[in-house]
C-alpha positions as CSV (number, residue, x, y, z in Angstrom):
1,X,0.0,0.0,0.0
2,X,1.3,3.4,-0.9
3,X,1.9,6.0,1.5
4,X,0.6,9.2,1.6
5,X,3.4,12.1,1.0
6,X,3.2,14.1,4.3
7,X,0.7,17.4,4.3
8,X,2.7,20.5,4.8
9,X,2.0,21.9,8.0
10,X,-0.1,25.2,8.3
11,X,2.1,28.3,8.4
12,X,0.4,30.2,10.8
13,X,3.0,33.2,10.8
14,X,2.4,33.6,6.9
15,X,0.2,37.0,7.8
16,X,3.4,38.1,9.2
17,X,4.9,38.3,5.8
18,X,1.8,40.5,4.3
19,X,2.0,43.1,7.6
20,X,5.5,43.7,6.9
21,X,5.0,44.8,3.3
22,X,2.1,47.2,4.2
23,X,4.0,48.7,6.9
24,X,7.2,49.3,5.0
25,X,4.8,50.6,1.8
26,X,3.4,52.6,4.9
27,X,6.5,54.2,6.2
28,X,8.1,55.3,2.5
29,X,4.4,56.8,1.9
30,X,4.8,59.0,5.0
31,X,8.2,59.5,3.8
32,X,7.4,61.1,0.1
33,X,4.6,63.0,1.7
34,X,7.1,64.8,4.3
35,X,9.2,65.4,1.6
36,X,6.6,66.6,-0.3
37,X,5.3,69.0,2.5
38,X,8.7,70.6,3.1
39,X,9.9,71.5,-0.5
40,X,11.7,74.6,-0.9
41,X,10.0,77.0,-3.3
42,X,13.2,78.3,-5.0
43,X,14.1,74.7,-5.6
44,X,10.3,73.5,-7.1
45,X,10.2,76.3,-9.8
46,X,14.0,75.1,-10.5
47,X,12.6,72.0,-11.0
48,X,9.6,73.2,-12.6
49,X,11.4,75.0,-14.9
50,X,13.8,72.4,-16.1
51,X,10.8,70.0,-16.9
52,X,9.4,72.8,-19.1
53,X,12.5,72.8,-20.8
54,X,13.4,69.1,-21.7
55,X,9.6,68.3,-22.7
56,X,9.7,71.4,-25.0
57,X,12.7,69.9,-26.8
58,X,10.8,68.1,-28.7
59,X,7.3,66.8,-29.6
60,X,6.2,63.0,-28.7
61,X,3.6,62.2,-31.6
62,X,1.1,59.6,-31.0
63,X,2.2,55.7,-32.6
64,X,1.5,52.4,-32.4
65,X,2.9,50.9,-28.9
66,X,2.5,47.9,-29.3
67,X,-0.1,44.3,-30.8
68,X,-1.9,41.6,-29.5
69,X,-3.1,38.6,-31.2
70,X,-5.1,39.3,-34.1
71,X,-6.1,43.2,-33.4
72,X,-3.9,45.4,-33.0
73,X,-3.4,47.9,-30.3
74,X,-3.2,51.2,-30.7
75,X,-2.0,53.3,-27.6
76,X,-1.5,57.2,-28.5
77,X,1.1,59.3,-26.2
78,X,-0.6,62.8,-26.7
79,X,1.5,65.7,-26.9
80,X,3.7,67.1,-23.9
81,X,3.8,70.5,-25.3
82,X,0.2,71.6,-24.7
83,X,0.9,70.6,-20.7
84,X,4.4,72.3,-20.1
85,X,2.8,75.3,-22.1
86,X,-0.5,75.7,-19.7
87,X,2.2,75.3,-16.9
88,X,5.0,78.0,-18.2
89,X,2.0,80.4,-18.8
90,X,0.7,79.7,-15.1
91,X,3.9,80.4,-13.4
92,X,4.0,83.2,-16.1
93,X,0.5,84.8,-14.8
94,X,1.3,84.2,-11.3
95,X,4.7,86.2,-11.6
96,X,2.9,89.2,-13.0
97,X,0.9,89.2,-10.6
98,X,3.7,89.3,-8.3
99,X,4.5,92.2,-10.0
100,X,2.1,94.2,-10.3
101,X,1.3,93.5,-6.6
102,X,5.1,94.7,-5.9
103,X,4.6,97.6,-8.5
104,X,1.7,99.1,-6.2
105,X,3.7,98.8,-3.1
106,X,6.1,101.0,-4.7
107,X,4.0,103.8,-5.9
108,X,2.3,103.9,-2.1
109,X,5.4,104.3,-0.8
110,X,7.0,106.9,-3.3
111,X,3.8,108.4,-3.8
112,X,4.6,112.1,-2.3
113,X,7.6,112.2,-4.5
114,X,5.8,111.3,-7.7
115,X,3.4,113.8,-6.5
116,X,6.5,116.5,-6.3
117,X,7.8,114.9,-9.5
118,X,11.1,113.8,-8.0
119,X,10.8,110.2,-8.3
120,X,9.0,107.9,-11.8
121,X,7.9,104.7,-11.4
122,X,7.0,103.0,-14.5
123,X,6.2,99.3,-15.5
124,X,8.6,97.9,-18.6
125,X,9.5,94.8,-20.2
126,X,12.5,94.4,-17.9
127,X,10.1,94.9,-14.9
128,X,9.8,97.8,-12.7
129,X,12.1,101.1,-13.0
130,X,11.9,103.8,-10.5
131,X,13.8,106.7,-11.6
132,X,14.7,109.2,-8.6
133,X,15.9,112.7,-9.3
134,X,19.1,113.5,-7.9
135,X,17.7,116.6,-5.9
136,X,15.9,113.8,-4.0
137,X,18.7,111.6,-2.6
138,X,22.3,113.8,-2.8
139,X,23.4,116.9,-2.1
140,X,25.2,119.0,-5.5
141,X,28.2,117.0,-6.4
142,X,27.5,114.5,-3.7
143,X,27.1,110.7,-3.3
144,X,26.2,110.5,0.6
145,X,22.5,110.1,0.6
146,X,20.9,112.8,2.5
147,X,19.2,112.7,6.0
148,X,15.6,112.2,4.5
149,X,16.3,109.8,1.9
150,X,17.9,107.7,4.2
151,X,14.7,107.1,5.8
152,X,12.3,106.2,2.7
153,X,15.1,104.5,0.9
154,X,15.3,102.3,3.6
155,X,11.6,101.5,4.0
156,X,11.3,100.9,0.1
157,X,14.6,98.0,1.1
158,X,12.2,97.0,3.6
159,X,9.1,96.0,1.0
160,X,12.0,94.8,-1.5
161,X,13.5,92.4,0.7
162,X,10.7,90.4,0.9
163,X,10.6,89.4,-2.5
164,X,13.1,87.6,-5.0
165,X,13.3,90.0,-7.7
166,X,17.4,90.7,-8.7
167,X,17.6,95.1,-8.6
168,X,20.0,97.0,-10.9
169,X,20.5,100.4,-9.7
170,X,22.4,102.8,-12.1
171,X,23.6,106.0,-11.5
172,X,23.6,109.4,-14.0
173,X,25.0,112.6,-14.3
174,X,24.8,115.5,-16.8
175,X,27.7,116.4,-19.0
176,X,29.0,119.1,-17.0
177,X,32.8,117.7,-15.6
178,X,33.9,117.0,-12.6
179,X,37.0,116.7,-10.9
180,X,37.4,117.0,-7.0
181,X,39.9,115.3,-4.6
182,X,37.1,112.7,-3.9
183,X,35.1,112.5,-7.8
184,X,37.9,112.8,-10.5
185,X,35.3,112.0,-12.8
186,X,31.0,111.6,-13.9
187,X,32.3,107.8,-13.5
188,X,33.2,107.8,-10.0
189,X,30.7,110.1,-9.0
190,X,27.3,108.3,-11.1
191,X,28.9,105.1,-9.0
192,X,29.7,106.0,-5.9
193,X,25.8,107.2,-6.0
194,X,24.7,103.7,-7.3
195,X,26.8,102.4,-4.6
196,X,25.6,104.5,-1.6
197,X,21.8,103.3,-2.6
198,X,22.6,99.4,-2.8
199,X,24.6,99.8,0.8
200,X,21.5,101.4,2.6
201,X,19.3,98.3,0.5
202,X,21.9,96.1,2.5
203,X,21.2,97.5,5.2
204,X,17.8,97.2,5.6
205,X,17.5,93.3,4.5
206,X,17.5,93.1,0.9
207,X,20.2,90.1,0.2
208,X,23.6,91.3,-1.2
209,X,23.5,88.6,-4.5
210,X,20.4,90.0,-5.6
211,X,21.6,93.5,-6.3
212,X,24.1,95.1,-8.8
213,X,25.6,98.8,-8.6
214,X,26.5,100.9,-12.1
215,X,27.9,104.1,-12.7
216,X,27.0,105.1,-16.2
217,X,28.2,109.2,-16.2
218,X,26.5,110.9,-18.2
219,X,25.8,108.3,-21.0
220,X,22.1,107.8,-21.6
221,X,20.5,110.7,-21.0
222,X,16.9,111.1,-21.3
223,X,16.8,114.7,-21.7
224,X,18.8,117.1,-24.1
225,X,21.8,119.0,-21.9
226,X,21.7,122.1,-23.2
227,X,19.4,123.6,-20.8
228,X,19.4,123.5,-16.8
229,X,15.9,121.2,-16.7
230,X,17.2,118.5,-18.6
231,X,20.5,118.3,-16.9
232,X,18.3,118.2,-13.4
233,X,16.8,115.5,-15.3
234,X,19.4,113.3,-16.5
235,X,21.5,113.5,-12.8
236,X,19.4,110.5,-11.4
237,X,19.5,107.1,-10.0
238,X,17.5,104.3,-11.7
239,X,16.3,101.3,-9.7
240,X,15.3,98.6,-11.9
241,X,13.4,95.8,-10.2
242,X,13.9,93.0,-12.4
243,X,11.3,90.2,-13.4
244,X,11.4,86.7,-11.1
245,X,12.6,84.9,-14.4
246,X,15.5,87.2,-14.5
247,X,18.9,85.9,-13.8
248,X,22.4,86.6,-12.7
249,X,23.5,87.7,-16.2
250,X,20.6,89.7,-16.2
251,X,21.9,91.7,-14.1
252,X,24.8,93.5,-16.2
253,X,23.5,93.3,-19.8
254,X,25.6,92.2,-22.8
255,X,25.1,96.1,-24.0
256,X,26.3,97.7,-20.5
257,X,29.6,96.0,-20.8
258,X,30.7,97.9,-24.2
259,X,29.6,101.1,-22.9
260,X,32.3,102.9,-22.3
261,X,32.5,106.6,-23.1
262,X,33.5,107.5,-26.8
C-alpha cells in the first residue's frame, strides 16, 4: 500500500509576511509625503522650470505601442507641449501678478515724490524702474545720501526684501565735468551714487546677491543737456526691479559692458 506524501504543515505566521509589506509601503508613503510638505520653493520652480525645458525639446507624436493577437493595439502618447505650455503660462500669470502687486507697493510708498515729480515709477518689459531725481537723494556733487532719503530709501529696502526680484541700480550725471579730490570724474561720482543706494538696501535686508551697482556718467540721457531742466533731469539714480525669471546675467547686460564713453 502506498503512502501518503506528508501534508505541509499550516504556516500560521504567513500573515506576518503581508504586515511587513504594508507597513514598510506605509512608512516610505509618509516619507514622500514629508518630503513633499517641506519642498523649498526656490528649488520647485528650478525644478519646474527644467521639466518645461526638456519636454519642450521636442514633440512626442502619438504611434503604435504595441499588438496583441489578431487586433492590434493602438496606444496614443498625446502631446507634452500643450501641458508644459498651460504650466509656463501659469507660473507666467502668477509672476505678473507678483509684479504688479510689488509695482503698487512702490507707488504707495514713493507716492509724495511722484506727487513732487522727483521720483518715476514705470512698468517695462525688464520689470519695474523707478527713476529718482538727484535733488531727492544727494546733495550737488555729492554721493552721501541725504538725512531724508535715508529714511524712505530704507523702507522701500524693507518691502524689496521680501521678494526675490534681482535690482540694478544705475547711476547718471549730466555732462557738465567733474574733478574733485574725492570724484575725478561723472564715472566715479554716477557710481559712488549707485553704490551708496545698494549699501542702505543692504542695510535694511535686501540680500547682497540679488543686487548690482552701475555708474554710467553721463551716457544715456533722457533729456537734451543744453538747458538746466534737462540736466536736473538726466542727474538720477534708476532702480530697476527685475522680473522673477530674471537671472544673474541679467543683471549687467551684454550692452552695458561695451559702454564705455567714446
Amino acid at each position: 500500500m502506498r503512502r501518503r506524501p506528508p501534508e505541509d504543515p499550516d504556516h500560521h505566521e504567513r500573515w506576518m509576511v503581508s504586515y511587513a509589506d504594508f507597513v514598510t509601503l506605509l512608512f516610505a508613503f509618509f516619507v514622500v509625503m514629508y518630503a513633499i510638505s517641506s519642498i523649498n520653493e526656490g528649488k520647485y520652480k528650478q525644478m519646474t522650470q527644467s521639466m518645461i525645458a526638456a519636454f519642450n525639446q521636442g514633440s512626442i507624436s502619438p504611434k503604435v505601442i504595441g499588438q496583441s493577437g489578431s487586433a492590434n493595439t493602438h496606444v496614443a502618447v498625446e502631446d507634452a507641449n500643450p501641458m508644459t505650455s498651460k504650466v509656463a503660462a501659469s507660473l507666467k500669470q502668477q509672476q505678473d501678478m507678483r509684479v504688479r502687486q510689488l509695482a503698487a507697493q512702490v507707488r504707495q510708498l514713493l507716492d509724495p515724490l511722484m506727487q513732487r515729480g522727483q521720483v518715476r515709477v514705470t512698468d517695462s518689459p525688464l520689470g519695474i524702474a523707478v527713476e529718482i531725481n538727484d535733488s531727492a537723494l544727494f546733495e550737488s556733487g555729492q554721493a552721501t545720501p541725504s538725512t531724508a532719503s535715508v529714511s524712505w530709501l530704507g523702507r522701500l529696502g524693507g518691502v524689496l526684501k521680501g521678494h526675490p526680484n534681482r535690482i540694478r541700480v544705475e547711476g547718471y550725471t549730466d555732462d557738465r565735468p567733474i574733478r574733485t579730490s574725492v570724484y575725478p570724474s561723472n564715472w566715479e561720482l554716477s557710481a559712488a551714487r549707485a553704490g551708496s543706494v545698494v549699501r542702505l538696501f543692504v542695510e535694511n535686508g535686501v540680500a547682497s546677491p540679488r543686487l548690482v551697482a552701475i555708474g554710467r556718467a553721463e551716457n544715456r540721457p533722457v533729456a537734451s543737456n543744453d538747458h538746466a531742466d534737462g540736466r536736473a533731469r538726466n542727474r538720477r539714480v534708476t532702480i530697476s526691479i527685475l522680473p522673477e525669471s530674471a537671472g544673474d546675467n541679467d543683471l549687467v547686460p551684454v550692452a552695458t559692458l561695451s559702454s564705455a564713453p567714446q
